[in-house]
C-alpha positions in Angstrom: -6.0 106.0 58.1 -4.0 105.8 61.3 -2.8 102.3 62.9 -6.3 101.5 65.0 -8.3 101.6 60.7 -9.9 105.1 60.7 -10.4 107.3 57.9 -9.5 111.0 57.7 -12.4 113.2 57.5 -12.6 115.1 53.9 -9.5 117.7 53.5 -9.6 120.9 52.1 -5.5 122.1 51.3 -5.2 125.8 50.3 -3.1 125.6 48.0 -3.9 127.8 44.8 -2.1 130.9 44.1 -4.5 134.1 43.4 -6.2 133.7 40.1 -8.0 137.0 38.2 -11.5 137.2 38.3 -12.6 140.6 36.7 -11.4 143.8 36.1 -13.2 147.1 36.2 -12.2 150.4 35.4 -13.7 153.8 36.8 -16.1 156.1 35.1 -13.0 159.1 34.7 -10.6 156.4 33.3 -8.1 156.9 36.2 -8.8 153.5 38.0 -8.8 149.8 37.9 -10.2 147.2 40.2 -8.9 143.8 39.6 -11.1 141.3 41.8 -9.5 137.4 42.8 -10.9 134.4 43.4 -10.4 135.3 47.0 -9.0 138.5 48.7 -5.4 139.0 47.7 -3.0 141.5 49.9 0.6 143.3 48.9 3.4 140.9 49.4 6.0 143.2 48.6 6.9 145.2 51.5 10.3 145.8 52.9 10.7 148.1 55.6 7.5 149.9 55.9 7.5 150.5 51.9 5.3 148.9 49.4 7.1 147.9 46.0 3.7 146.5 44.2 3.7 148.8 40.9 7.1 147.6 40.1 5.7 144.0 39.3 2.7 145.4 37.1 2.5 146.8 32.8 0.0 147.8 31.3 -0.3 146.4 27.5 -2.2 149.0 25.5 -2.1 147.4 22.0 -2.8 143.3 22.3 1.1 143.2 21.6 3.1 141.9 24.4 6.2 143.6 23.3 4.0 147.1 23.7 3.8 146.7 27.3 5.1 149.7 29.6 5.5 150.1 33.6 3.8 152.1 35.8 5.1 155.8 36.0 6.0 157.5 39.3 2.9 159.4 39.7 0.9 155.7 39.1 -0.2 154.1 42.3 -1.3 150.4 43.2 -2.5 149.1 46.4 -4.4 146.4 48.1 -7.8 147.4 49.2 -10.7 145.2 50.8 -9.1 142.2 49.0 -8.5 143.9 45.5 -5.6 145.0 43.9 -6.5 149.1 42.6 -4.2 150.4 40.2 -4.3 154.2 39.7 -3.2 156.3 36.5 -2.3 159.3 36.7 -3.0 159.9 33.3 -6.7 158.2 31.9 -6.7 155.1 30.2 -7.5 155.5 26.5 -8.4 153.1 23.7 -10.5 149.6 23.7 -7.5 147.1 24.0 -6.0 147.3 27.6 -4.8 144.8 29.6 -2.6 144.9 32.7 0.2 142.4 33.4 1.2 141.3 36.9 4.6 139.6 37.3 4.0 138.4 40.5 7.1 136.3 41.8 5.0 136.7 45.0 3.9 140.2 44.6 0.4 139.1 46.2 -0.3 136.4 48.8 -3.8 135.1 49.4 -5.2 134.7 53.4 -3.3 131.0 53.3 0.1 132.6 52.4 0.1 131.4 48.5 1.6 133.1 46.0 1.6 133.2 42.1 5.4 132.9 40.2 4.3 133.4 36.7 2.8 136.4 35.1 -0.8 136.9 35.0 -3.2 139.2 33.1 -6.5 140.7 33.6 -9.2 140.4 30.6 -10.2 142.9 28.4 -10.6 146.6 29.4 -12.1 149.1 27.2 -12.2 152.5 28.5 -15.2 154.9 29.1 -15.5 157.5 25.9 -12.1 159.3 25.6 -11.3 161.2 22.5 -8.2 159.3 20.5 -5.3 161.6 21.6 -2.5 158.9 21.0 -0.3 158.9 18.0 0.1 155.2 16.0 2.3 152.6 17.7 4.5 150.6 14.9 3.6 146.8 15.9 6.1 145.2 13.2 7.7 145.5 10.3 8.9 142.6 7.4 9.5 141.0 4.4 6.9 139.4 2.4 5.6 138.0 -0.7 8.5 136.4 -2.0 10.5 139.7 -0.7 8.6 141.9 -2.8 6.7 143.9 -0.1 8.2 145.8 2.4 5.1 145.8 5.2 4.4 148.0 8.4 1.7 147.0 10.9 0.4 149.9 13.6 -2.0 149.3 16.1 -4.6 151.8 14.5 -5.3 152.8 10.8 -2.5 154.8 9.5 -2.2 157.9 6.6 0.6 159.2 5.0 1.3 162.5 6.9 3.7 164.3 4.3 1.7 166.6 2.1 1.9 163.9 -0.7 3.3 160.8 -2.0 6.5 162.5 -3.4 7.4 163.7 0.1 6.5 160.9 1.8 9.0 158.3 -1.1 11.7 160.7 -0.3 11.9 159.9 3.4 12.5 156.4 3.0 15.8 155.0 1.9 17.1 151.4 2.4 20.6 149.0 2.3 21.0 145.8 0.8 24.7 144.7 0.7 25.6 144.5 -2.8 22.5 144.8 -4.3 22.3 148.6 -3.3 26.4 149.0 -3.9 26.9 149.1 0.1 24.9 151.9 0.2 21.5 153.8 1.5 19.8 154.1 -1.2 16.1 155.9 -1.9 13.4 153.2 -2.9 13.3 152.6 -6.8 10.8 154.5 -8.6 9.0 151.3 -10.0 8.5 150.3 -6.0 4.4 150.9 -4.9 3.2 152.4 -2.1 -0.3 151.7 -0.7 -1.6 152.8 2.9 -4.3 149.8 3.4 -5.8 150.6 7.5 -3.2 149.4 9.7 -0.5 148.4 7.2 1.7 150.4 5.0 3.1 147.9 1.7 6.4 149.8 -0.2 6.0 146.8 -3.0 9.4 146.4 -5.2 9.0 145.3 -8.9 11.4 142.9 -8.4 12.6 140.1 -5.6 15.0 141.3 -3.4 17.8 138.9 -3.6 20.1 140.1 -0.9 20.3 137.9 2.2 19.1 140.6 4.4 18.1 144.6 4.2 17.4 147.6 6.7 15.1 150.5 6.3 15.1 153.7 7.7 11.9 155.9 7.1 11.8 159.6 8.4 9.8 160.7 11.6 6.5 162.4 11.3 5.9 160.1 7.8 2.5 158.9 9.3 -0.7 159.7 11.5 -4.0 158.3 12.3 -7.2 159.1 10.9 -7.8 161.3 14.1 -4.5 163.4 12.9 -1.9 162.3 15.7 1.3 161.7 14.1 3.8 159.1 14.3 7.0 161.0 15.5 9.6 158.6 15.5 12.5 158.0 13.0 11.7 154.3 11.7 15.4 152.1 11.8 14.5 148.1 11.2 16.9 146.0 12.1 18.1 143.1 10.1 15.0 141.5 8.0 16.5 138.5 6.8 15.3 136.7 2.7 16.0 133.5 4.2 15.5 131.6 7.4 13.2 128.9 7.2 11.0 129.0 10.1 10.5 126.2 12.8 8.4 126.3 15.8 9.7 124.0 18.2 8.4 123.9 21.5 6.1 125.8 23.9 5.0 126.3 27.5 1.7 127.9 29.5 1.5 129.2 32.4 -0.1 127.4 35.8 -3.3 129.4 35.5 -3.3 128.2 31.7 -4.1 131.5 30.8 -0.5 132.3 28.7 1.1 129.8 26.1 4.6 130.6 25.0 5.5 128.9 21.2 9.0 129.3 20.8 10.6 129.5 17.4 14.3 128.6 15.8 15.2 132.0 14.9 17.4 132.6 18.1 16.8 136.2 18.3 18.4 136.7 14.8 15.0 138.3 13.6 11.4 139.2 14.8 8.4 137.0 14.2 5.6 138.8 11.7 1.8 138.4 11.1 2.0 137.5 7.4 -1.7 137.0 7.3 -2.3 140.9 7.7 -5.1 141.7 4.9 -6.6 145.4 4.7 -5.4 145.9 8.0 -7.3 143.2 9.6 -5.1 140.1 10.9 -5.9 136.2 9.9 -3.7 134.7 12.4 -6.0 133.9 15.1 -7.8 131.7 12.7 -5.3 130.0 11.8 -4.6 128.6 15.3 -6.9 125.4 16.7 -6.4 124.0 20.1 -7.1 120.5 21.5 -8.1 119.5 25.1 -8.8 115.7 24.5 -5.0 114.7 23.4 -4.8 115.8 20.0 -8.1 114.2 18.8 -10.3 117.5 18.2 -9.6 120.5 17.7 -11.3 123.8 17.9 -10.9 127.7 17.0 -9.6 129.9 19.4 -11.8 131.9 21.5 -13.1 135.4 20.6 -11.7 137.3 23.6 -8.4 135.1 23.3 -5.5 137.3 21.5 -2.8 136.4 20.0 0.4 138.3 19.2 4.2 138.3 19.3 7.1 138.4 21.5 10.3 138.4 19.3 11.2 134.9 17.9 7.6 133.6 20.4 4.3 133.2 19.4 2.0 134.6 22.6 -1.9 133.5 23.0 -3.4 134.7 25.8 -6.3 132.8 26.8 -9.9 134.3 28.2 -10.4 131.2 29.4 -7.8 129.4 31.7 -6.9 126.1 29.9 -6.1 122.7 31.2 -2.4 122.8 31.0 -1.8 118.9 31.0 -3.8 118.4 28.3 -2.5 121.0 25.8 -2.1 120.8 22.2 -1.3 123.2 19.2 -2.3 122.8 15.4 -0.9 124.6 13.1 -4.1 125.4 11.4 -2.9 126.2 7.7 0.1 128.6 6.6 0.8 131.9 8.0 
């Protein structure tokens, strides 16, 4: 009120960055409309030249650490209020998502802009024929550091003519428990191809503190025949860190929540609860909005996945950031 005792009238501040409403992809697979709350235009121009596809990826897999940029025949642009992203090449598969790191890459009508990455929901493309080889998600040690496990993004085969072929493509090193040496896998060590994981299970514990693996190129395919052409070189999985998480963050929208580990970029995190191909994790995580009082099961459109030594969930459903809590759920 001023000095004389009269109220303001109601106030309406414009103050909320962009926020993703939808986003639709064309019949051909080449394009994607991403719609706003309200109309959204390109923030990134510097003289007379637009640098808006180098603040979007596009994450093909659910796996953060899959993500890729746009490539030079890619376009995106601000029409009627919408951001349109064009690929050159068509979209395949049913797990898309596109990631825009705005740091002001689009303004709203008010001049707000968003300084976190955001993401769109779900977008499953319009019947394309699987021409894409395997992507390797992760690869670690499990089972009291019997099992030796790889995790694709799509059921996997072994793509040698058999299992003799495929054995002697793979050879390991683990200090002084394989003489300082690169050494084939042991006869008594199992191989099973279950969908999306491949197990090389060892008779007995491996004791070293940590191993690599190195597994030839063109060792696996999908069911559709496209073969996984890269040389396989792990880096250091470690027999034993104990693992902490310790803190966490989420992003203003509330749609992205960062759980940060204690492994300090010494090793990759790893979905341990992988089964037949078919990942437990999710439902192992419960979330509270009240304060920690209740808790409740993650939503069905929500993903979760890995970012080195971070735990990612990506939430359909923007949640209340001052009110956050994580469970741990169970084991896993």
């Amino acid at each position: 009120m001023d000095a004389a005792g009269n109220l303001n009238a109601e106030m309406i501040l414009h103050v909320t960055p962009p926020v993703i409403q939808d986003a639709q992809i064309s019949s051909d697979n080449h394009n994607v409309t991403i719609t706003f709350q309200e109309s959204v235009v390109d923030n990134t121009y510097s003289e007379g030249t637009s640098y808006l596809k180098n603040y979007i990826c596009l994450m093909k897999s659910g796996n953060y650490e899959d993500k890729t940029s746009l490539t030079a025949d890619d376009t995106a642009s601000d029409v009627s209020g919408k951001l349109i992203i064009h690929f050159a090449a068509a979209l395949s598969g049913g797990a898309n998502k596109i990631i825009i790191d705005d740091r002001g890459a689009l303004k709203d009508s008010y001049g707000n802009v968003r300084n976190d990455e955001t993401l769109t929901p779900l977008i499953q493309v319009n019947g394309i024929v699987d021409t894409t080889a395997p992507k390797l998600l992760n690869s670690y040690l499990s089972n009291t550091y019997q099992d030796f496990t790889l995790v694709f993004d799509e059921y996997v085969q072994n793509a040698q003519s058999d299992e003799a072929s495929f054995r002697a493509g793979i050879q390991y090193w683990g200090g002084i428990t394989t003489g300082g040496n690169w050494v084939s896998i042991p006869s008594t060590a199992t191989l099973t191809f279950s969908g999306k994981t491949v197990i090389i299970h060892f008779a007995a514990q491996l004791t070293n503190n940590y191993y690599y693996f190195q597994i030839n190129s063109n060792s696996f395919k999908d069911t559709s025949g496209n073969i996984f052409k890269d040389e396989i070189r792990t880096g250091q999985l470690y027999t034993t860190p104990t693992l902490i998480l310790q803190n966490g963050s989420i992003s203003h929208d509330g749609r992205w929540m960062s759980l940060n580990s204690n492994l300090n970029n010494t090793a990759n995190l790893a979905d341990h609860t992988v089964v037949d191909g078919v990942s437990d994790l999710k439902e192992k995580i419960t979330i509270s909005t009240d304060h920690g009082s209740t808790f409740s099961a993650l939503d069905a459109q929500d993903v979760v996945s890995f970012q080195g030594t971070r735990i990612v969930v990506l939430f359909h459903n923007a949640k209340n950031a001052s009110s956050f809590f994580r469970s741990n759920g169970g084991s896993g």
